[in-house]
Kinemage of the C-alpha trace (Angstrom):
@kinemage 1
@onewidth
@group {chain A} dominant
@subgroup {mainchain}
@vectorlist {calphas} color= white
{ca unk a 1} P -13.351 -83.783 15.206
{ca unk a 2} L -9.650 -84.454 15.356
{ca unk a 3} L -7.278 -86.653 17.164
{ca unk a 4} L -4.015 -88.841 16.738
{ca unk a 5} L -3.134 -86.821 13.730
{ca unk a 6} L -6.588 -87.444 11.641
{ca unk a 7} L -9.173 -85.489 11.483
{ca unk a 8} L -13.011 -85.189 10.260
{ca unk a 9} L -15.693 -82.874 9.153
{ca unk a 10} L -19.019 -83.661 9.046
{ca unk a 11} L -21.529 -81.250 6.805
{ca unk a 12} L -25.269 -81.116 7.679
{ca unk a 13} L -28.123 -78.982 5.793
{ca unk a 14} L -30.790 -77.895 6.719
{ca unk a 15} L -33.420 -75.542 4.279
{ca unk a 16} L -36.227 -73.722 5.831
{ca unk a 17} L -38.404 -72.284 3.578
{ca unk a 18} L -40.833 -69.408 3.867
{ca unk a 19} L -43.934 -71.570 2.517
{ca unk a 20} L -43.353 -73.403 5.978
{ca unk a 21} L -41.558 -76.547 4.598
{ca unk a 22} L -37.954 -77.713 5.577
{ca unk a 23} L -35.392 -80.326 4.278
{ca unk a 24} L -32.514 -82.047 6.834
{ca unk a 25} L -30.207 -84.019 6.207
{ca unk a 26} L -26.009 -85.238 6.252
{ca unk a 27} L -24.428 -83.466 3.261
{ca unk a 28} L -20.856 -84.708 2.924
{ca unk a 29} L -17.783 -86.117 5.190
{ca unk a 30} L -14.511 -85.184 4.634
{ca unk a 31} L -11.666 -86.597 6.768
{ca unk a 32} L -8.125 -87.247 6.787
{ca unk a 33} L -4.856 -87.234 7.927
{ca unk a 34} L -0.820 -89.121 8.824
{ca unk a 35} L -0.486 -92.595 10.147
{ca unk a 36} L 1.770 -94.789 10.819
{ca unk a 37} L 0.893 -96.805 7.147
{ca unk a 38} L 0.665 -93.708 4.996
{ca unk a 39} L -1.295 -90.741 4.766
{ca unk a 40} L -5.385 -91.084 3.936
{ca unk a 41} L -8.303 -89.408 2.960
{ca unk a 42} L -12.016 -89.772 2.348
{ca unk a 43} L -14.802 -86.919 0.759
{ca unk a 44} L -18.071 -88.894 0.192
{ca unk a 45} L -19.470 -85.740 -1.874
{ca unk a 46} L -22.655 -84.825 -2.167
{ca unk a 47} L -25.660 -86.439 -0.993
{ca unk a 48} L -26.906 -88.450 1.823
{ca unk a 49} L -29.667 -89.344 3.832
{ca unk a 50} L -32.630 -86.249 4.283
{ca unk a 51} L -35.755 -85.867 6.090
{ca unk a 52} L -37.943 -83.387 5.116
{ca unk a 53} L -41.271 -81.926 6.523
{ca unk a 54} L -43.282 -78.733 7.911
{ca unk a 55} L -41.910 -76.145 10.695
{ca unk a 56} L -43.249 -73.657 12.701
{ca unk a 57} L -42.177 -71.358 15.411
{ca unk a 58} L -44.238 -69.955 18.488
{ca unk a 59} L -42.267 -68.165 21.149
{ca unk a 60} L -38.715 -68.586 20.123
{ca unk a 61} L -39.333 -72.482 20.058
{ca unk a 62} L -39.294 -74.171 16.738
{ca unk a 63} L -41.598 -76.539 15.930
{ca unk a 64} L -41.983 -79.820 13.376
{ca unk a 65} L -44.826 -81.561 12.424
{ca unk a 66} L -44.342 -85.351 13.400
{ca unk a 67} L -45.036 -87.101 10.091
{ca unk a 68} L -47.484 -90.424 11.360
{ca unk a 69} L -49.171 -88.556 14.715
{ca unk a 70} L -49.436 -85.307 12.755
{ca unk a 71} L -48.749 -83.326 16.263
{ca unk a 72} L -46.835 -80.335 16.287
{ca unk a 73} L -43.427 -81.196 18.437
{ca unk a 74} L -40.864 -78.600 19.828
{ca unk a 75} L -37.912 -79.143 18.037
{ca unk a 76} L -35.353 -76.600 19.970
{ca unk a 77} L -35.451 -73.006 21.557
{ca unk a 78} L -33.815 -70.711 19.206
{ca unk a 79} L -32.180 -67.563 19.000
{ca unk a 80} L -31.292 -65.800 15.636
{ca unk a 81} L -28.296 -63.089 15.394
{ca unk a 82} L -27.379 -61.789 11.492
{ca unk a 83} L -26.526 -64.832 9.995
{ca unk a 84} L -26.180 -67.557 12.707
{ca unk a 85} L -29.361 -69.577 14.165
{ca unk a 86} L -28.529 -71.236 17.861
{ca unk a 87} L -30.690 -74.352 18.688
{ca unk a 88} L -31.073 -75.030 21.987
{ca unk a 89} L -31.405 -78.725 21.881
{ca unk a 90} L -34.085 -81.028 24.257
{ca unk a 91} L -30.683 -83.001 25.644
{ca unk a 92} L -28.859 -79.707 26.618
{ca unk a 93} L -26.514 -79.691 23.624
{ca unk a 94} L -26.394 -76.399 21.224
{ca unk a 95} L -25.611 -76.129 17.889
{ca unk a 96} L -24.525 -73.081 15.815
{ca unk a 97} L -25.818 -73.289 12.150
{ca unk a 98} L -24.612 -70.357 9.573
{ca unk a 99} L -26.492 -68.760 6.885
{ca unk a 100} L -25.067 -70.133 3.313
{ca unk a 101} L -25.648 -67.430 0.433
């Protein structure tokens, strides 16, 4: 996000493991830029607030288990292409998540 010479990053995780667990959560900020007082900047590291859980998919849909009704709720469509996952989100939004080594 950018605008009147500033701009942010936001970095979000998320780890989906084989054994049917995942882990989600903000990872770091990083923003900055000119002003009229001086130029700024903020990087609040590592760290942040996770949730973390079980997943499952069933015809391209992904799945999480709701942690107090213990129902299985569908998360996003998906679609999966080398290293990039696209979620298809309930509200109509997308979002484009990349493959980290």
């Amino acid at each position: 996000m950018s605008g009147g010479g500033a701009s942010l990053a936001m970095q979000t995780f998320l780890t989906v493991s084989a054994d049917g667990t995942f882990s989600y959560g903000s990872a770091r900020a990083v923003g900055g830029g000119e002003t009229p007082w001086g130029t700024w900047g903020v990087d609040t590291g590592t760290g942040g607030d996770t949730m973390s859980g079980r997943w499952r998919t069933a015809d391209r849909i992904l799945y999480l288990l709701h942690p107090t009704t213990g129902q299985w709720v569908p998360a996003a469509r998906y679609y999966v292409e080398g290293n990039q996952l696209l979620l298809y989100l309930p509200d109509g939004s997308r979002e484009l998540w990349y493959r980290q080594p």
